[in-house]
TORLOTOR-625609 format. One record per residue (C-alpha): residue number from 0; residue in one letter; x, y, z. Coordinates in nm, 2 decimals. Example, Ala and Ser with C-alpha at 12.3 -4.5 7.8 and 13.67 -1.06 7.14 Angstrom:
0, A, 1.23, -0.45, 0.78
1, S, 1.37, -0.11, 0.71
//
This chain:
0, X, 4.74, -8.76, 0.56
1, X, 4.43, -8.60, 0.38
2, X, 4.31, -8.84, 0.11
3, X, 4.34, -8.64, -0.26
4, X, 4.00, -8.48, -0.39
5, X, 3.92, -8.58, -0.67
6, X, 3.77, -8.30, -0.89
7, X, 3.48, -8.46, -1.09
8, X, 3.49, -8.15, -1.35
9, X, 3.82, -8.28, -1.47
10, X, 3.76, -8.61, -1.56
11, X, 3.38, -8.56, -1.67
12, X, 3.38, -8.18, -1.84
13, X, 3.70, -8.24, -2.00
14, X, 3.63, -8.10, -2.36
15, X, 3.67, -8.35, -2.61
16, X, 3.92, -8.35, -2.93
17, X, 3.79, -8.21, -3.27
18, X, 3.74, -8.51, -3.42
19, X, 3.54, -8.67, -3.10
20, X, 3.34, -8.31, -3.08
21, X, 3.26, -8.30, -3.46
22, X, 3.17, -8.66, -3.53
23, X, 2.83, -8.65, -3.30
24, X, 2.75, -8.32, -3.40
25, X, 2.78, -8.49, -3.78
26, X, 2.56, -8.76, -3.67
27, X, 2.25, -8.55, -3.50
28, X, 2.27, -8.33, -3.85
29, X, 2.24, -8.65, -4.06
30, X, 2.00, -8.81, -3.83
31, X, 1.77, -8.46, -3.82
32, X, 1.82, -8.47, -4.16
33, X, 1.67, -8.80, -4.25
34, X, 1.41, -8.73, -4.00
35, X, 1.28, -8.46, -4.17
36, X, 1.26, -8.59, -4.53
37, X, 1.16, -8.92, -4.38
38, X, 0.84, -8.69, -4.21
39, X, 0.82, -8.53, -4.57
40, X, 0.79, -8.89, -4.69
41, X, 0.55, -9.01, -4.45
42, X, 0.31, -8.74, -4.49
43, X, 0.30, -8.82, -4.85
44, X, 0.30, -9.21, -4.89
45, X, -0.02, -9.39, -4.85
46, X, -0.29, -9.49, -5.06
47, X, -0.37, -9.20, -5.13
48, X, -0.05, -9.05, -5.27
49, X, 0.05, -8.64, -5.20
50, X, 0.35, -8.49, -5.35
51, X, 0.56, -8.28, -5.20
52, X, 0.46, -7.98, -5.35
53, X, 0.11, -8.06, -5.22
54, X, 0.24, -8.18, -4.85
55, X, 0.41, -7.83, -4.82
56, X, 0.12, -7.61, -4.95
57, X, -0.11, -7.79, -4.67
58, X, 0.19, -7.76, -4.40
59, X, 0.26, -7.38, -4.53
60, X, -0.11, -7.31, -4.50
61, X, -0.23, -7.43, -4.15
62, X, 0.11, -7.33, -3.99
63, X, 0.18, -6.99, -4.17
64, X, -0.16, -6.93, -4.28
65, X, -0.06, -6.88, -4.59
66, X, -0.32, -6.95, -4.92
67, X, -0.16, -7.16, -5.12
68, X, -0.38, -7.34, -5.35
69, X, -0.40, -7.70, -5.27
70, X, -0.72, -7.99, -5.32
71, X, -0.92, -8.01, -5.00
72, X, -0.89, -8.36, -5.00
73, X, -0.51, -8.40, -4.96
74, X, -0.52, -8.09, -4.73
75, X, -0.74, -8.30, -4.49
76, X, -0.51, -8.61, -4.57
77, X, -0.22, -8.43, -4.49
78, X, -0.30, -8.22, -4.20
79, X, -0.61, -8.41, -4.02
80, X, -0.52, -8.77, -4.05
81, X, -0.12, -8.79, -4.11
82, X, 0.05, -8.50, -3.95
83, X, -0.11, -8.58, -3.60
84, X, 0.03, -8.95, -3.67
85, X, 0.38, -8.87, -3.76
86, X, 0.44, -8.62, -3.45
87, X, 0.31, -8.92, -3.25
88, X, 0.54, -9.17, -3.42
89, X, 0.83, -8.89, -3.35
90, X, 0.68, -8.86, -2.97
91, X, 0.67, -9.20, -2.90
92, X, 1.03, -9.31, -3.09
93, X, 1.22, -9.05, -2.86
94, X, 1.07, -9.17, -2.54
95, X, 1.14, -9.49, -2.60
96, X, 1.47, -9.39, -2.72
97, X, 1.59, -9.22, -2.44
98, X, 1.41, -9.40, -2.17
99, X, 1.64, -9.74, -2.31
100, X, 1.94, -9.46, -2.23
101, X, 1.79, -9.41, -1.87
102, X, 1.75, -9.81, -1.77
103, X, 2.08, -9.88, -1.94
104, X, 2.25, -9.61, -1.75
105, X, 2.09, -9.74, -1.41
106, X, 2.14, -10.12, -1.45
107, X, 2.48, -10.07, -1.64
108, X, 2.33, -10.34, -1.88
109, X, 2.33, -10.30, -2.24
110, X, 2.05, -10.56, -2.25
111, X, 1.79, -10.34, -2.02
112, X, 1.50, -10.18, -2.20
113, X, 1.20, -9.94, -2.14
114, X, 0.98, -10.28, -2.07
115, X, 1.27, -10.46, -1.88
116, X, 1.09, -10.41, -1.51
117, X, 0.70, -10.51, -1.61
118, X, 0.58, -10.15, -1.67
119, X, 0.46, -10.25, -2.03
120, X, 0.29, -10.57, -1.87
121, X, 0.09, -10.35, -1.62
122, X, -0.02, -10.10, -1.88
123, X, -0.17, -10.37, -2.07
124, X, -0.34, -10.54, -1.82
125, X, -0.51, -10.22, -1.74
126, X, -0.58, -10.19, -2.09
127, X, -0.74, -10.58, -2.10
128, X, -0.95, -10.50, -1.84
129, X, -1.12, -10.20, -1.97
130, X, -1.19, -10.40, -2.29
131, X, -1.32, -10.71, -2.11
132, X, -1.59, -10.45, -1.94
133, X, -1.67, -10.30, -2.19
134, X, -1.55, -9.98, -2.14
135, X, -1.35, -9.90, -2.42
136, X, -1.58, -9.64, -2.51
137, X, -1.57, -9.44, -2.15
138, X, -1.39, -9.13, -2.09
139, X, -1.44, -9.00, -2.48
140, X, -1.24, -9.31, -2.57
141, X, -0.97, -9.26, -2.39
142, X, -1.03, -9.52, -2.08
143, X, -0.78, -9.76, -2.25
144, X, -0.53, -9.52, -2.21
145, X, -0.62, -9.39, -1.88
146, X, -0.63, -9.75, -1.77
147, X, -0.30, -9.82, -1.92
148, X, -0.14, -9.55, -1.71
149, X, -0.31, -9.63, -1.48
150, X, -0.14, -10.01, -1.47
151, X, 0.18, -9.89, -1.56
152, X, 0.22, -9.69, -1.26
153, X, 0.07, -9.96, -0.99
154, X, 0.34, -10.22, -1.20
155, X, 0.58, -9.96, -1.15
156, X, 0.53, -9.87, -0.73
157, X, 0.51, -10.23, -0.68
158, X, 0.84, -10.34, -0.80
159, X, 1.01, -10.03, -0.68
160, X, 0.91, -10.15, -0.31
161, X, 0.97, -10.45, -0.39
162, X, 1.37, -10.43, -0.52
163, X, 1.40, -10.14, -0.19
164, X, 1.62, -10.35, 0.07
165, X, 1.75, -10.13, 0.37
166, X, 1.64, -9.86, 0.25
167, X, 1.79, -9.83, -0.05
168, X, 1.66, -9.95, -0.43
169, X, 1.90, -10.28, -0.55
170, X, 1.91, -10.25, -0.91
171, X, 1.95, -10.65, -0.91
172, X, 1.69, -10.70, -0.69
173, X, 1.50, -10.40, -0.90
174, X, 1.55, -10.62, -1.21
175, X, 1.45, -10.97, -1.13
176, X, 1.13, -10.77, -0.94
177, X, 1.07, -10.67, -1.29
178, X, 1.13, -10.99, -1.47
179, X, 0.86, -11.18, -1.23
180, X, 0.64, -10.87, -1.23
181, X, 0.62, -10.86, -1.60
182, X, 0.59, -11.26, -1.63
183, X, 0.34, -11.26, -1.39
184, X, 0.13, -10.98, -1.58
185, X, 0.18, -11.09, -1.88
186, X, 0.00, -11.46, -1.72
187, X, -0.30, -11.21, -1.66
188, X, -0.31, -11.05, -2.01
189, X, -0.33, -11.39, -2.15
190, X, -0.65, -11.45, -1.94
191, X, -0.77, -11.15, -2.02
192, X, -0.71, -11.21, -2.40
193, X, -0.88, -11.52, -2.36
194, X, -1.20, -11.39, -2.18
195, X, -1.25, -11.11, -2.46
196, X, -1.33, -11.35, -2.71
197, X, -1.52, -11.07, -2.87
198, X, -1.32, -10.82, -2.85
199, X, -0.97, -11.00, -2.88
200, X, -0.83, -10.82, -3.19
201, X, -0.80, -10.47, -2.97
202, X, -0.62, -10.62, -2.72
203, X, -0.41, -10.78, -2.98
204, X, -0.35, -10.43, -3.14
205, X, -0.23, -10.32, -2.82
206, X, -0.02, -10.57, -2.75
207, X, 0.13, -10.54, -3.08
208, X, 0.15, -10.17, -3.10
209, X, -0.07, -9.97, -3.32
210, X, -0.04, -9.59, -3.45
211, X, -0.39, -9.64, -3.62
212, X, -0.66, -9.41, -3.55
213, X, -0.45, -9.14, -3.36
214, X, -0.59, -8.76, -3.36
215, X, -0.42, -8.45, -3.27
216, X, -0.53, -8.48, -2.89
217, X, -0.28, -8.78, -2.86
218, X, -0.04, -8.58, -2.99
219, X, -0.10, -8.31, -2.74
220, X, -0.14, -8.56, -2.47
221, X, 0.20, -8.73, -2.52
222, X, 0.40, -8.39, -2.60
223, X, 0.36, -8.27, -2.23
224, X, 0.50, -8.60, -2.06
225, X, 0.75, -8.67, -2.33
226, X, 0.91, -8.28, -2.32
227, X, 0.92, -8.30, -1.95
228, X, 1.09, -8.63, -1.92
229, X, 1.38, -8.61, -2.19
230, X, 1.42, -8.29, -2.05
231, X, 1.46, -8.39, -1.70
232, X, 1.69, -8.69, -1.83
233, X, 1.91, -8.45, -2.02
234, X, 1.94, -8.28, -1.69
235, X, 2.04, -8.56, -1.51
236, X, 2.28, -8.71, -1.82
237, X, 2.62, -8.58, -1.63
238, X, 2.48, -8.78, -1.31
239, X, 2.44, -9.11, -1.54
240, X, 2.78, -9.06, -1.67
241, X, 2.89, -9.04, -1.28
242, X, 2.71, -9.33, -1.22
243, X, 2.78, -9.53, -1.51
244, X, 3.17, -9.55, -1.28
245, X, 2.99, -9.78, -1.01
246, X, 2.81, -9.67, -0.72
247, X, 3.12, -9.58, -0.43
248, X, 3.33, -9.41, -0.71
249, X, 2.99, -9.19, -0.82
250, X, 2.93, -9.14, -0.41
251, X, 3.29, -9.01, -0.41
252, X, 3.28, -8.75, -0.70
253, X, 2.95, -8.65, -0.53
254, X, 2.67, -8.78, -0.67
255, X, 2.40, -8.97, -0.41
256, X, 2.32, -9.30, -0.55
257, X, 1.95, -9.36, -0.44
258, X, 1.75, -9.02, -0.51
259, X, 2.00, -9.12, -0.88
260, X, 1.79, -9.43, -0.89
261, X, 1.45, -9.32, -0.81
262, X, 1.51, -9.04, -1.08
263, X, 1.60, -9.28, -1.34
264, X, 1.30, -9.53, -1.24
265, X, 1.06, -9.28, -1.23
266, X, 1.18, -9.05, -1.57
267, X, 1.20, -9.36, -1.80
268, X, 0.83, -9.54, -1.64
269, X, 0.71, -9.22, -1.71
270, X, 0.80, -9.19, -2.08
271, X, 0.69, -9.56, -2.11
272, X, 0.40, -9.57, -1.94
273, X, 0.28, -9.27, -2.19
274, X, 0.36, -9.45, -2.47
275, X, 0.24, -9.78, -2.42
276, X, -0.13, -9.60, -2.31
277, X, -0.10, -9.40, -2.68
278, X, 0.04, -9.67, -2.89
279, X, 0.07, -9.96, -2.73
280, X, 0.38, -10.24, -2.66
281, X, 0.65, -10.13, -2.93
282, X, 0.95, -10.32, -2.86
283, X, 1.32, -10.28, -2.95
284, X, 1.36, -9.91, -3.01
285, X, 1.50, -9.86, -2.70
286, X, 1.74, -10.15, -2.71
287, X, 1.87, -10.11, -3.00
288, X, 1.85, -9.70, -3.06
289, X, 2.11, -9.59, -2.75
290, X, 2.36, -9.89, -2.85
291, X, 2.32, -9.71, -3.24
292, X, 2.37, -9.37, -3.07
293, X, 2.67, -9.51, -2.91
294, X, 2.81, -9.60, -3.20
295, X, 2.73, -9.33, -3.42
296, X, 2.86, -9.08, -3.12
297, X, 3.21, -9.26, -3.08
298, X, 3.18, -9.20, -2.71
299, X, 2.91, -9.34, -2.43
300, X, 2.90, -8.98, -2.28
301, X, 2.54, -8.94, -2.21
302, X, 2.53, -8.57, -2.26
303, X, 2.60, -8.66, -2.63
304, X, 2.39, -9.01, -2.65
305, X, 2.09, -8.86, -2.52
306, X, 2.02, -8.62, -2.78
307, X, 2.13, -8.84, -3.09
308, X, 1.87, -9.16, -2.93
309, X, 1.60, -8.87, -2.91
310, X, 1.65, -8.82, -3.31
311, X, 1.73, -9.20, -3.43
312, X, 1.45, -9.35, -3.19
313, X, 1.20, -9.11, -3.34
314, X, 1.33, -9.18, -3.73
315, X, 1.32, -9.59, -3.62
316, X, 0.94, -9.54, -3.59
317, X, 0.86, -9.33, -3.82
318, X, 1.06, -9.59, -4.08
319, X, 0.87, -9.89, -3.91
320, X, 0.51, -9.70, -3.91
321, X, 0.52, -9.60, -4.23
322, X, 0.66, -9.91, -4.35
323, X, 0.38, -10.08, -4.22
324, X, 0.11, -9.85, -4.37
325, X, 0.29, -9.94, -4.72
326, X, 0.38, -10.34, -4.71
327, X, 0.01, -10.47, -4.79
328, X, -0.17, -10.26, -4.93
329, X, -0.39, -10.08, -4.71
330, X, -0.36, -10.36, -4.47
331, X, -0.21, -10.24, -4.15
332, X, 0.09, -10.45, -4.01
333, X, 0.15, -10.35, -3.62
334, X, 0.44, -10.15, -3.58
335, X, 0.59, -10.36, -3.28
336, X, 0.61, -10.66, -3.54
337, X, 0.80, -10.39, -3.76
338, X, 1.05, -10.26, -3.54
339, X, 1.13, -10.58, -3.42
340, X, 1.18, -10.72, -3.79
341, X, 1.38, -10.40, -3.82
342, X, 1.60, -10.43, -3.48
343, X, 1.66, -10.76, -3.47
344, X, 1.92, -10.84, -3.77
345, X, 2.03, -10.49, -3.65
346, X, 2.09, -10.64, -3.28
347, X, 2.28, -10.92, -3.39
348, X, 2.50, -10.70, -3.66
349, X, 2.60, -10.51, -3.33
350, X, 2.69, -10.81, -3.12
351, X, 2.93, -10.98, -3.40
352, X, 3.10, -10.65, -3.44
353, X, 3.16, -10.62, -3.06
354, X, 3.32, -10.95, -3.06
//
């Protein structure tokens, strides 16, 4: 007797009720919404303070080359010093965002994050080392990054060896790989902190995330990866609902397991690694942003969760960077010490209500 097929269409492309189809597409409005007047907000707040009137004369001006009178200062303000910074905080909060939705797809734990398998550990390392040379200043500036990347992706090959058994990538053995990769890195950054006694506070910033001091070519830099991978994740967002059934069951409605993996691995590395070589370690967007999505979705279909952790990652940091060029007065807190002030009480909200 010829086992039944099961069509995956049926159970995965079903179209939703009203309400379940309505209630996400009320959530990415109110979340697009907020971040746009929270961008409005950002651009204007500071210690130098720009109304809105002023904020859109200098947008209206550069982007529609329009001739709107406005003061030179605040169009310099505005457009050189705090545009390129919120498109980075709106860069960096989606691929955080969405890379949490990749690792929590592919370990099927709601406790995996972008820095759960040592990639952030190896892109600061890198960064360590350039500073304790004395190289910060190579490359136009930029050798911290480069060196960043450039850790993140040799912390990245090695545990993905590392968890391959049989040919074929363990997602336990991929996680505890990452656990002693990222303990073990995070060993050598303390050295490294130590040894660049001089020069400690940078590596501190890093470690601590910092949005200070970005220019438009960071922007520019980050836009490329970041498009390409929630792009290539949102392609792949039917496979993760597949997988998210187990491995035989996805094997069975057609979906290989392993080149699955090494998509997921690679995508959300990628997004991290970029963001941690532009702004350093900022933790707890992508733990708490897709279980908010989740919530906010009414449904764990990835097609919806992707696109609404894309929009609430990027407000998260734009909240917590801006936040921490207000809360002393000129002096900067580091937005990792923000967000995780921010998504902690948050985090532990969610757990008592999913008791």
């Amino acid at each position: 007797m010829q086992p039944r097929r099961v069509d995956s269409n049926s159970l995965l492309d079903r179209p939703p009720h009203t309400p379940s189809r309505l209630r996400p597409l009320a959530a990415g409005c109110a979340l697009g919404g907020l971040l746009v007047a929270m961008s409005v907000c950002a651009l204007g707040l500071g210690p130098v303070a720009i109304g809105p009137g002023g904020v859109a004369a200098s947008l209206a001006n550069h982007i529609f080359h329009t001739h709107i009178a406005v003061a030179a200062d605040a169009d310099a303000i505005v457009w050189s010093l705090r545009m390129p910074r919120v498109l980075v905080e709106i860069l960096v909060g989606a691929s955080l965002a969405t890379a949490g939705v990749a690792f929590q797809a592919l370990l099927r734990n709601p406790l995996a994050e972008p820095y759960t398998i040592g990639v952030s550990s190896g892109a600061s390392v890198g960064v360590g080392l350039v500073i304790v040379l004395g190289l910060s200043g190579a490359l136009g500036g930029y050798a911290p990054a480069a060196a960043a990347l450039a850790g993140a992706v040799i912390t990245l090959l090695a545990v993905y060896a590392l968890s391959r058994i049989g040919g074929r990538v363990d997602v336990r053995s991929l996680l505890l790989s990452g656990v002693i990769a990222g303990a073990f890195l995070w060993a050598i950054q303390m050295l490294l902190f130590r040894l660049a006694s001089k020069n400690d506070d940078e590596i501190l910033a890093w470690m601590m995330g910092s949005l200070s001091g970005v220019r438009w070519s960071d922007a520019a830099l980050l836009s490329v990866p970041t498009f390409a991978g929630v792009l290539a994740l949102a392609m792949h967002a039917r496979s993760m609902n597949l997988y998210s059934l187990g491995e035989d069951p996805a094997r069975h409605l057609g979906l290989e397991p392993e080149p699955f993996k090494a998509a997921m691995i690679f995508l959300g590395s990628l997004l991290t690694a970029c963001t941690v070589a532009v702004a350093g370690i900022i933790g707890f967007v992508g733990l708490v942003v897709p279980h908010l999505s989740r919530s906010l979705a009414g449904t764990p279909d990835h097609r919806v969760v992707l696109p609404i952790s894309l929009l609430g990652g990027a407000l998260m940091v734009e909240i917590a960077d801006t936040t921490s060029r207000l809360a002393m007065g000129g002096e900067m807190l580091p937005v990792g010490a923000v967000t995780a002030l921010l998504g902690c009480p948050f985090f532990f909200y969610l757990l008592r209500r999913a008791k």
